[in-house]
C-alpha positions in Angstrom: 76.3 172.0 144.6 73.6 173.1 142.2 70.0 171.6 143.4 67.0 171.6 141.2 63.2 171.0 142.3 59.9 170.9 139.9 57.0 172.7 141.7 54.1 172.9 140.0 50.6 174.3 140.8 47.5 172.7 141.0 43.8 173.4 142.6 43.1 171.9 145.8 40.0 171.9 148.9 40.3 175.8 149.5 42.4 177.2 146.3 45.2 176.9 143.9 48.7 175.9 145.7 52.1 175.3 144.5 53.0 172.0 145.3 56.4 170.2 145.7 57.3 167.0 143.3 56.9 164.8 146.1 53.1 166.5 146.6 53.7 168.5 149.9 51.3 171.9 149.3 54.2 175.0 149.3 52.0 177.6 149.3 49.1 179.4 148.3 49.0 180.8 144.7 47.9 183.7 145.6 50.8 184.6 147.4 53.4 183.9 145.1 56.3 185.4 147.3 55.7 183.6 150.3 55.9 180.7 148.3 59.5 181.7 146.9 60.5 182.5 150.3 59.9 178.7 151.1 61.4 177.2 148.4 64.6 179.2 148.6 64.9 178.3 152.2 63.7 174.4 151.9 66.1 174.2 148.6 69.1 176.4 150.4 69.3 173.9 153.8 70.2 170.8 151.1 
């Protein structure tokens, strides 16, 4: 089953984060792998 998500990234209170479809922060931009690491696990439990 092939899954697909938009995240995009936007400037909030604090810095830039990416930012699920549905608006739920990911991560912080500046820490683009940690952000990866949560959307692989988030979009691999599905």
């Amino acid at each position: 089953m092939m899954l697909a998500e938009t995240v995009d990234c936007v400037p909030v209170a604090g810095g830039c984060f990416y930012r699920w479809s549905w608006g739920e922060l990911v991560g912080q931009a500046d820490e683009p792998a940690r952000a990866a690491e949560r959307i692989v696990r988030v979009l691999s439990r599905r």
